[in-house]
MDTraj code that builds the backbone (N, CA, C; nanometers):
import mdtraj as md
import numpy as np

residues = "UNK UNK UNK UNK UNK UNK UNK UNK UNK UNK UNK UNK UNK UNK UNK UNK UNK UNK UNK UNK UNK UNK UNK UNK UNK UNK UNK UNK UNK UNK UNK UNK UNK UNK UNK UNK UNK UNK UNK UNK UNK UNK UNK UNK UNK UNK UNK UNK UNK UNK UNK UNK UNK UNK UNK UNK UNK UNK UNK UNK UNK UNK UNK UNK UNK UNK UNK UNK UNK UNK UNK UNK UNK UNK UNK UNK UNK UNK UNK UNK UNK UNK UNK UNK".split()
xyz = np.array([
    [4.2823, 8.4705, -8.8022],
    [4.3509, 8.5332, -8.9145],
    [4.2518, 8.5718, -9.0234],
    [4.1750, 8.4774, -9.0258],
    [4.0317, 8.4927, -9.1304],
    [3.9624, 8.6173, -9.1444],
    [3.9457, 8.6335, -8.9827],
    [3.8338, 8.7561, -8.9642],
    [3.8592, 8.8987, -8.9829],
    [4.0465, 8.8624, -8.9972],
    [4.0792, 9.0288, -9.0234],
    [4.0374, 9.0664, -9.1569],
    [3.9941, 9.0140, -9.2569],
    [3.9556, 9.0444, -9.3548],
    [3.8382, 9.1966, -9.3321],
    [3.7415, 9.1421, -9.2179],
    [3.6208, 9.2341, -9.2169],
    [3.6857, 9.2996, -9.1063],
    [3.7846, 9.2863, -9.0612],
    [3.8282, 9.3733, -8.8671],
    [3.9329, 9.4643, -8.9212],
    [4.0021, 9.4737, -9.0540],
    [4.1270, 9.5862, -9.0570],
    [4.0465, 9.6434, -9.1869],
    [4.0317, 9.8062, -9.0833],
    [3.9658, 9.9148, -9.1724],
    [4.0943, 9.9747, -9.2668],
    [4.0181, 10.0344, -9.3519],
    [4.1087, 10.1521, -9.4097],
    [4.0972, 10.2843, -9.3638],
    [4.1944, 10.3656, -9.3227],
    [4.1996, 10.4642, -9.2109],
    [4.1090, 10.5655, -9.3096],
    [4.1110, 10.5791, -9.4593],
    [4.0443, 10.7061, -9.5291],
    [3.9151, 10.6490, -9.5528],
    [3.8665, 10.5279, -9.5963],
    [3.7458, 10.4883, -9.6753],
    [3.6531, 10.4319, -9.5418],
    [3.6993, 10.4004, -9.4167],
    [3.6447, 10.3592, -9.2954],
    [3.5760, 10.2373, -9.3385],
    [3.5993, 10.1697, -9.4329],
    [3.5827, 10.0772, -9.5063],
    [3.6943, 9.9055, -9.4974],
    [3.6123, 9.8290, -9.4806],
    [3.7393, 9.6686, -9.5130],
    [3.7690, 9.7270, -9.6288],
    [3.9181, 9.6821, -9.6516],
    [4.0280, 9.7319, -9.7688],
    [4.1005, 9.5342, -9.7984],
    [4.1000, 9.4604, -9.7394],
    [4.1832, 9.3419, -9.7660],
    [4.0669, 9.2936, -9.8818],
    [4.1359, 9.2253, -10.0208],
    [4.0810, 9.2028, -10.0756],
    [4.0023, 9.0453, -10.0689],
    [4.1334, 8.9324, -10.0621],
    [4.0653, 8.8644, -10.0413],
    [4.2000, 8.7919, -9.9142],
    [4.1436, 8.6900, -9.8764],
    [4.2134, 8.6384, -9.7396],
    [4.1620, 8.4807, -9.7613],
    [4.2570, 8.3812, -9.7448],
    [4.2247, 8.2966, -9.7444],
    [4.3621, 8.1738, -9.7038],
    [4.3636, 8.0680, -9.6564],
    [4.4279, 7.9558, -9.5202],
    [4.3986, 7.8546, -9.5012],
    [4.4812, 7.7691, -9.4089],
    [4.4707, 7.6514, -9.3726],
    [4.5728, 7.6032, -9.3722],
    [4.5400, 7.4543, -9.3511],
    [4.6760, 7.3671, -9.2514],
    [4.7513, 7.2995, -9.3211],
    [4.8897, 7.2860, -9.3136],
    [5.0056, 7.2695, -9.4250],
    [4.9577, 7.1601, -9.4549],
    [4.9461, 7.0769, -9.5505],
    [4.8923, 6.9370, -9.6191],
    [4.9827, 6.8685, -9.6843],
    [5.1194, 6.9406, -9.7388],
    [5.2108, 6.9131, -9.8788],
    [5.2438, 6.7528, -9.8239],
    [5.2692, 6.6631, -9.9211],
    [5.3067, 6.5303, -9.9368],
    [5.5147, 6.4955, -9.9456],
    [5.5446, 6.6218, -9.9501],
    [5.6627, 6.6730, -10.0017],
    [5.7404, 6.6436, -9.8699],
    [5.6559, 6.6790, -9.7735],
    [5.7745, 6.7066, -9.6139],
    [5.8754, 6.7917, -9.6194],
    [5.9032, 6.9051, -9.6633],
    [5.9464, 7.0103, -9.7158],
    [5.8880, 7.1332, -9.6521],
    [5.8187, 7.1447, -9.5515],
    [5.7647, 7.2482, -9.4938],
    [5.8207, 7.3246, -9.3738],
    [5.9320, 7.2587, -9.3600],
    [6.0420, 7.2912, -9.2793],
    [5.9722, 7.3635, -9.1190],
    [5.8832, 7.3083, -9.0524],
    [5.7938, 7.3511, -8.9284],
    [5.7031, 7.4519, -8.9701],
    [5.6388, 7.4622, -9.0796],
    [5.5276, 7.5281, -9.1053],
    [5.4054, 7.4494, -9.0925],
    [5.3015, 7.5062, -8.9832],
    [5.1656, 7.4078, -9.0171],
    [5.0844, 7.4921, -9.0715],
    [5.0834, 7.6036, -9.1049],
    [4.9461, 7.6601, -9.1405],
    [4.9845, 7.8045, -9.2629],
    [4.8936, 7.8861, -9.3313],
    [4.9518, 7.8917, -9.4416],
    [4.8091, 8.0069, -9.4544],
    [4.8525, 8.1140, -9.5086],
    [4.7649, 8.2511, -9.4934],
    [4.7836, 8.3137, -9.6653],
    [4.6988, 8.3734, -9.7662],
    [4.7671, 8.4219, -9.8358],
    [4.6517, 8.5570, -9.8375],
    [4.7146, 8.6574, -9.8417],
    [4.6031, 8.8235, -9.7805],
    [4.6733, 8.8564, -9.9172],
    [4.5321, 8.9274, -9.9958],
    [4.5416, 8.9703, -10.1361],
    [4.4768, 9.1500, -10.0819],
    [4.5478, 9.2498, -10.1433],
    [4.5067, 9.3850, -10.1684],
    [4.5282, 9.4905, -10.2767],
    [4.4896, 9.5573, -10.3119],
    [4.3921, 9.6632, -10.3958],
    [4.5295, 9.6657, -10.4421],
    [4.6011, 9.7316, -10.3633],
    [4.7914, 9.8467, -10.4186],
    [4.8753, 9.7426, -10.2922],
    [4.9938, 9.8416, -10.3524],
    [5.1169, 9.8287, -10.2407],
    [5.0265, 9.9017, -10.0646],
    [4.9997, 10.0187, -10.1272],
    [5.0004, 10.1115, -10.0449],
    [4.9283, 10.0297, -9.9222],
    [4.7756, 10.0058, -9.9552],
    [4.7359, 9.9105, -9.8477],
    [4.7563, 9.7827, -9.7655],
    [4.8700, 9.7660, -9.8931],
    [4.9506, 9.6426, -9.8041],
    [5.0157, 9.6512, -9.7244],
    [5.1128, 9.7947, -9.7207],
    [5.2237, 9.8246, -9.6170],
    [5.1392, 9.9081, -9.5153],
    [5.0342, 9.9698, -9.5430],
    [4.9515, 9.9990, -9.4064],
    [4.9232, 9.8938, -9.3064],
    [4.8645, 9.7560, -9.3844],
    [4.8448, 9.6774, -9.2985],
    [4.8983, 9.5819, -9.2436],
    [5.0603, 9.5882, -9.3229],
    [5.1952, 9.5215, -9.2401],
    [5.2549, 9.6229, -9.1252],
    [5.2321, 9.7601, -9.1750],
    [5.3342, 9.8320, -9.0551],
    [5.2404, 9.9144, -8.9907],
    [5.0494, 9.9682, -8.9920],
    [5.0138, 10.0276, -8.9393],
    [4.8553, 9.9778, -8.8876],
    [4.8139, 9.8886, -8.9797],
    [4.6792, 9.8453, -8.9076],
    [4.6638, 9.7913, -8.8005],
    [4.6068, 9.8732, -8.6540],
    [4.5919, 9.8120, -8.5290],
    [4.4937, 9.6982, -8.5002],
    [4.4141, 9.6563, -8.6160],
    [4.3593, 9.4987, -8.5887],
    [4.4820, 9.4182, -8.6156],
    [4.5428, 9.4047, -8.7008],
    [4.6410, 9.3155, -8.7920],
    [4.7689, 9.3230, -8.6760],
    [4.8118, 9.4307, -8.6226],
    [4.9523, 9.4547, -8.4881],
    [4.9084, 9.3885, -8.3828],
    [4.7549, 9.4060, -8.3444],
    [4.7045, 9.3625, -8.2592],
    [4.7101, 9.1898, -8.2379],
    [4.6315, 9.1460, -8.3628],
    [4.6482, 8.9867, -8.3935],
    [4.7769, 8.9515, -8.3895],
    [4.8329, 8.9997, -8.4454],
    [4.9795, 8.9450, -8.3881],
    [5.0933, 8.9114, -8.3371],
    [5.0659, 9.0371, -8.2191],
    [5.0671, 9.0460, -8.1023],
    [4.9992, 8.9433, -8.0138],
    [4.9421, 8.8753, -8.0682],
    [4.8281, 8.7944, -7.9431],
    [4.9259, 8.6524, -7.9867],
    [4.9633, 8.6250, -8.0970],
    [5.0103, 8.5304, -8.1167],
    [5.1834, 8.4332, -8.0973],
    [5.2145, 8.5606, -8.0390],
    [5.3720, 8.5422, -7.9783],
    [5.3457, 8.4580, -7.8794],
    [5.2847, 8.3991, -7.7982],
    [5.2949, 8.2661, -7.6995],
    [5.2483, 8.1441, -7.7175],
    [5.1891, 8.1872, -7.8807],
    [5.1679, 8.0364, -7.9451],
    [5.2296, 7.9369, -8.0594],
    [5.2930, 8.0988, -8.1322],
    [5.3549, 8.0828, -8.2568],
    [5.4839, 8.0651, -8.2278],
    [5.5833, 7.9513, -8.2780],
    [5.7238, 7.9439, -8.3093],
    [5.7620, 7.9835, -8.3937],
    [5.7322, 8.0187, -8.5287],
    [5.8030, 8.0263, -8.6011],
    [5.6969, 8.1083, -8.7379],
    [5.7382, 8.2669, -8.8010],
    [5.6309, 8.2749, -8.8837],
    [5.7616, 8.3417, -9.0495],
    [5.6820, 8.3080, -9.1409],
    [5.7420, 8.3433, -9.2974],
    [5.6581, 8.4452, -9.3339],
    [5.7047, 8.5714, -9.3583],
    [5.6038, 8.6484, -9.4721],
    [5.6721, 8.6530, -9.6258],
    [5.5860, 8.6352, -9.7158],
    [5.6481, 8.6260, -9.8535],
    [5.5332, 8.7129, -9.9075],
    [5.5853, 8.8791, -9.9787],
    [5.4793, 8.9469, -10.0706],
    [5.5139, 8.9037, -10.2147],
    [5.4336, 8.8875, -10.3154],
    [5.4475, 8.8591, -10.4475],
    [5.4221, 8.9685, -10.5052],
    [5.4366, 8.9634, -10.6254],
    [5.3826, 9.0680, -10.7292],
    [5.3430, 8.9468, -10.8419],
    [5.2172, 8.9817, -10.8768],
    [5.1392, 8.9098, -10.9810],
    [5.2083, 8.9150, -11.0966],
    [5.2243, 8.8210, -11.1835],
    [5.2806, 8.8156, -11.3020],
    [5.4164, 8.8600, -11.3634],
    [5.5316, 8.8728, -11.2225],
    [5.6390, 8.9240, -11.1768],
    [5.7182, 8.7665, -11.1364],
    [5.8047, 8.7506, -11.2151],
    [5.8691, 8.6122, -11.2177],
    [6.0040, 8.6576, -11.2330],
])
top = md.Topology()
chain = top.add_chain()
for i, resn in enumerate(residues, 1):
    res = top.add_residue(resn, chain, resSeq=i)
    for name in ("N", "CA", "C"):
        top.add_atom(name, md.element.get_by_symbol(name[0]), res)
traj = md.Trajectory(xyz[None], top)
């Protein structure tokens, strides 16, 4: 999941576009994680590059595609910064 940071281009700048990427393994003390073990949060520039690389980047379709015979169960949650 890490490496897509440097593996999903931007189709105009032929350039990495993910800003920052960063994970690891559920830890909370809470037990509240309801079958989540692991935990991704992918930061970018705009919207725009975000929904490229939810509905069109073929590293990112690809990766997760590979992961349907391992994964049970996945959450996506987008935020907006300073949007409460």
């Amino acid at each position: 999941m890490l490496e897509l940071k440097e593996k999903c281009i931007h189709p105009v700048t032929g350039k990495p576009y993910i800003v920052s990427s960063v994970g690891g393994k559920e830890c909370s003390v809470e037990g509240i994680a309801d079958g989540i073990t692991h935990a991704f949060v992918v930061g970018f520039a705009s919207v725009a590059d975000r929904d490229y690389y939810a509905k069109k980047d073929p590293a990112h379709l690809d990766f997760g595609a590979s992961l349907t015979p391992i994964v049970q169960k996945v959450h996506v949650v987008d935020i907006e910064h300073g949007v409460y």
